[in-house]
DRENDO-1510 file (C-alpha; in Angstrom, 1 decimal, always signed):
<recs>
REC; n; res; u; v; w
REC; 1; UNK; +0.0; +0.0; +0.0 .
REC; 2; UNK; +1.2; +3.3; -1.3 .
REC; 3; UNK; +1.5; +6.9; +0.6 .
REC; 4; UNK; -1.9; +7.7; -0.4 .
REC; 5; UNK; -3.6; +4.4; +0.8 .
REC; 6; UNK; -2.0; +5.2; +4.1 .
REC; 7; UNK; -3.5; +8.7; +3.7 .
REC; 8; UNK; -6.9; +7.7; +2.8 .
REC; 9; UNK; -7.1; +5.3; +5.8 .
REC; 10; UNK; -5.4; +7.6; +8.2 .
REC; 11; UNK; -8.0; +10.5; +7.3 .
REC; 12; UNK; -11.2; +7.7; +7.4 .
REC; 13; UNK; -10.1; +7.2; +11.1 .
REC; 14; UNK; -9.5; +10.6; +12.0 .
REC; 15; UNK; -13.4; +11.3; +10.5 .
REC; 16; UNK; -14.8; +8.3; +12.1 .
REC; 17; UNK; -13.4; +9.6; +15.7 .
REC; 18; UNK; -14.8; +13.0; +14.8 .
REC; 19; UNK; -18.2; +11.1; +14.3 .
REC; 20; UNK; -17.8; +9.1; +17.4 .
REC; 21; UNK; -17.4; +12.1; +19.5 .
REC; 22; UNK; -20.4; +14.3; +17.9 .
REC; 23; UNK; -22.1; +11.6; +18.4 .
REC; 24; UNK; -21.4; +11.5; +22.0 .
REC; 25; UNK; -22.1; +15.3; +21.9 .
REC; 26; UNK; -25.6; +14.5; +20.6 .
REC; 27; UNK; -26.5; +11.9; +23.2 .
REC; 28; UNK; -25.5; +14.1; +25.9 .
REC; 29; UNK; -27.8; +17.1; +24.3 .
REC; 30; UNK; -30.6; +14.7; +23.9 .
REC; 31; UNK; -30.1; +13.4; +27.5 .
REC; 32; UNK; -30.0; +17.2; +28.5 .
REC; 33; UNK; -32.9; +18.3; +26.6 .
REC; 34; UNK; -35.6; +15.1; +27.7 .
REC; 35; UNK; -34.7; +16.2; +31.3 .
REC; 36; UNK; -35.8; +19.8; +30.9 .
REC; 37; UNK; -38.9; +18.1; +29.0 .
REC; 38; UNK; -39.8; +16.6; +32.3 .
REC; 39; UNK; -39.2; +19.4; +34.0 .
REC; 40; UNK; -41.2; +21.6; +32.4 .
REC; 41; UNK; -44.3; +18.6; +32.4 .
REC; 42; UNK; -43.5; +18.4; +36.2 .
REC; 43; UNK; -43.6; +21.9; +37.0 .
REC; 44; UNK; -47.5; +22.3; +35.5 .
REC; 45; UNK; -47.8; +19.6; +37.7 .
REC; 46; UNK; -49.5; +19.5; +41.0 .
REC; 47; UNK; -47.8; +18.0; +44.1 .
REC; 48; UNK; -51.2; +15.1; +43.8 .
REC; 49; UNK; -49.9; +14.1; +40.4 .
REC; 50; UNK; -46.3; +14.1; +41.1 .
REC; 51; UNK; -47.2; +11.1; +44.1 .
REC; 52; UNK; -49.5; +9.6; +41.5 .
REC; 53; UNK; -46.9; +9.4; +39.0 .
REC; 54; UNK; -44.4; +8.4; +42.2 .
REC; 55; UNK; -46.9; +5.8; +43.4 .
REC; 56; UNK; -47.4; +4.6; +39.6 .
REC; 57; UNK; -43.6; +3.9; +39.5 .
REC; 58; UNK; -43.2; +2.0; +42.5 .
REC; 59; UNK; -46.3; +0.0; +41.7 .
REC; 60; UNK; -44.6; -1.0; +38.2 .
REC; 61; UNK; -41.1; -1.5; +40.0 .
REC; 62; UNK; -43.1; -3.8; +42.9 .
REC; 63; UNK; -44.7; -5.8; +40.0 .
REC; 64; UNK; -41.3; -6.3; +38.1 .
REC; 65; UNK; -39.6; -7.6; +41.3 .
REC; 66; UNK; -42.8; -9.8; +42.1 .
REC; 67; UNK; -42.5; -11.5; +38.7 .
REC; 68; UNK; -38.6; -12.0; +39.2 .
REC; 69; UNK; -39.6; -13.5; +43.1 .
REC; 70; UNK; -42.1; -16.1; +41.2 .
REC; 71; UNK; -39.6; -16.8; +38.4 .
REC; 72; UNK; -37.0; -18.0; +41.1 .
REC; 73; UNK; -39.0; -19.7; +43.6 .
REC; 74; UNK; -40.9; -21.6; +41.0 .
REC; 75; UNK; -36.9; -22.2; +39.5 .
REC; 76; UNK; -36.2; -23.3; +42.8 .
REC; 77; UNK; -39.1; -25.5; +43.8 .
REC; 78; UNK; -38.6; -27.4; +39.8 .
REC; 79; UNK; -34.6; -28.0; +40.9 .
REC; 80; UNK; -36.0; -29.4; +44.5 .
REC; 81; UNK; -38.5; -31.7; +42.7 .
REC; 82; UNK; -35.6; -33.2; +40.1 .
REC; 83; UNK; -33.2; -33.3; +43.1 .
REC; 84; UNK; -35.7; -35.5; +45.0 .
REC; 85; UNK; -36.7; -37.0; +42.2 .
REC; 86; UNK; -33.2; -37.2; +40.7 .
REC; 87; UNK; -34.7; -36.6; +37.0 .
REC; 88; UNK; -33.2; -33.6; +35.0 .
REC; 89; UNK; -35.0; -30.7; +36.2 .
REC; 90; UNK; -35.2; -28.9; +32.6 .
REC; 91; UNK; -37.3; -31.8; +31.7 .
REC; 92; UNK; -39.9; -31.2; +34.3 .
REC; 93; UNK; -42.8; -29.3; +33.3 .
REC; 94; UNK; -46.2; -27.5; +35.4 .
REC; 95; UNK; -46.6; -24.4; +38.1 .
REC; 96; UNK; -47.1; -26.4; +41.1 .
REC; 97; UNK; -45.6; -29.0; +43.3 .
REC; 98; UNK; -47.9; -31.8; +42.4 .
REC; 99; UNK; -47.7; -31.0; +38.4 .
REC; 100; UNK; -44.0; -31.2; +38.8 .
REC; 101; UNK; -44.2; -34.2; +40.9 .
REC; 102; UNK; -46.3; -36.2; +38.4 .
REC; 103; UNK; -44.0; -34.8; +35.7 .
REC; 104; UNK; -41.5; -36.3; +36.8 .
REC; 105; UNK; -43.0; -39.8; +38.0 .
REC; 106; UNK; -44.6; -39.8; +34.2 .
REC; 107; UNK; -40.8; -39.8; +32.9 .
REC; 108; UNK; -39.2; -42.0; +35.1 .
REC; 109; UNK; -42.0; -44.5; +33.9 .
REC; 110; UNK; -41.4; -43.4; +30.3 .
REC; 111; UNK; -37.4; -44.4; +31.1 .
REC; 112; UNK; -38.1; -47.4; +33.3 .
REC; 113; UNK; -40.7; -48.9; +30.3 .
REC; 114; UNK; -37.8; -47.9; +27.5 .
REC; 115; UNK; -35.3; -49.6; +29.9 .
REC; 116; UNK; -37.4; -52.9; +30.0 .
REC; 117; UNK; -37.6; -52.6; +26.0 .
REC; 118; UNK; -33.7; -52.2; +25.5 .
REC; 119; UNK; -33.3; -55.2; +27.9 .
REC; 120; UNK; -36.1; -57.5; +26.1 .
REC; 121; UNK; -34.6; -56.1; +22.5 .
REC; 122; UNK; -30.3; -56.9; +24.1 .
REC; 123; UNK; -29.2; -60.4; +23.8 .
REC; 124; UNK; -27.7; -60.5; +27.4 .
REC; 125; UNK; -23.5; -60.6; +27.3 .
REC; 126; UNK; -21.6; -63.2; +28.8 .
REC; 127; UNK; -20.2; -62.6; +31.9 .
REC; 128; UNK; -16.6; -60.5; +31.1 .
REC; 129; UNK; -13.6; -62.9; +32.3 .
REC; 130; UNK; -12.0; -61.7; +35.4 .
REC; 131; UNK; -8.9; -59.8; +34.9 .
REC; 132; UNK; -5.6; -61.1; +35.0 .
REC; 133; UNK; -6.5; -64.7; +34.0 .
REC; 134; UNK; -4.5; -66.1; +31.0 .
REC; 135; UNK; -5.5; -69.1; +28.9 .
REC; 136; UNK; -6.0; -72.1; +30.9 .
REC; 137; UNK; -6.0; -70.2; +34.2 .
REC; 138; UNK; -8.1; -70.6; +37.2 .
REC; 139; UNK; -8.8; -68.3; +40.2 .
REC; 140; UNK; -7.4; -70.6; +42.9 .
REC; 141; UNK; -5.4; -69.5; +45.1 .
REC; 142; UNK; -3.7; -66.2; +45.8 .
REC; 143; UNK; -5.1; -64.8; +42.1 .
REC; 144; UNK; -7.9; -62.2; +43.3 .
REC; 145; UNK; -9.4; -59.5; +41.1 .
REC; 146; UNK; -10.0; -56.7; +43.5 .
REC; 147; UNK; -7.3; -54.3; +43.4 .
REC; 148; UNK; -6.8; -53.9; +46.7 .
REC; 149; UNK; -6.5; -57.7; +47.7 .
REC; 150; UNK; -4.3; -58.1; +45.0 .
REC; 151; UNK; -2.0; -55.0; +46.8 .
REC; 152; UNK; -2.0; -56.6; +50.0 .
REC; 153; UNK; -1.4; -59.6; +49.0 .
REC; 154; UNK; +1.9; -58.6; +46.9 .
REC; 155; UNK; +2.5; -56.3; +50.1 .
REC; 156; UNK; +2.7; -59.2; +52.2 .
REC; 157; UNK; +4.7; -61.6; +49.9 .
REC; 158; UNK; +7.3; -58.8; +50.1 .
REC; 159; UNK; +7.4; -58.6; +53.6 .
REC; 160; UNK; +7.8; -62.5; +53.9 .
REC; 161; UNK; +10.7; -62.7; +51.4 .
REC; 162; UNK; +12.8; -59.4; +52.9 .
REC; 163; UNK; +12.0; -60.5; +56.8 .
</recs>
């Protein structure tokens, strides 16, 4: 890029910060200029209308943060069902206790009767061979398959042969 491409793209940034900041400029004026709006509306205003606009306000703002209370403690009494239940509480649907409650009993029959399909539909699999065995092996003897019997038995082999 040449000398002038530099230019152009220097003088498009320079513009575009000039816009930025008028348009700050405006925001503020508008900003300034709706707060004199209501100033004048309030002034014609008697002191009854002010409190009924006041009272109007904090009725709204009571009703937004009784909406939010319901929203959470209905939020809260679905995660209580599913935890008692132990289903997945976005699955569980309904407003009250009971609707949640048969929600969830409805879908744990929905997986218990898919469960007893999959089971009828699966061949059953052999039992898996226990670990450790090699062709022609048995489990007699000292050969266990728990981890931890296997530990103490090596554990106390080594303290036989050392002591």
């Amino acid at each position: 890029m040449g000398d002038a491409g530099k230019a152009a793209i220097q003088k498009e940034r320079e513009l575009r910060a000039d816009l930025a900041r008028q348009l700050a400029e405006a925001k503020g004026l508008r900003e300034q200029a709706e707060a004199k709006v209501k100033e004048f509306e309030d002034r014609d205003k008697t002191d009854q209308q002010r409190l009924t606009d006041e009272v109007e306000t904090l009725r709204k703002s009571l009703a937004d943060k009784d909406a939010e209370i319901t929203k959470a403690q209905h939020a809260s009494l679905r995660a209580e069902v599913a935890a008692d239940k132990r289903v997945p509480a976005s699955r569980l649907h309904g407003n009250t206790r009971e609707e949640l409650e048969a929600d969830a009993d409805a879908y744990l029959a929905e997986v218990a009767e898919a469960a007893a399909r999959d089971t009828k539909k699966t061949p059953t699999k052999p039992p898996t061979p226990s670990t450790g065995l090699k062709s022609g092996a048995s489990t007699t003897g000292d050969q266990s398959t728990d981890p931890k019997e296997r530990a103490a038995n090596a554990l106390r082999s080594m303290r036989q042969a050392g002591g």
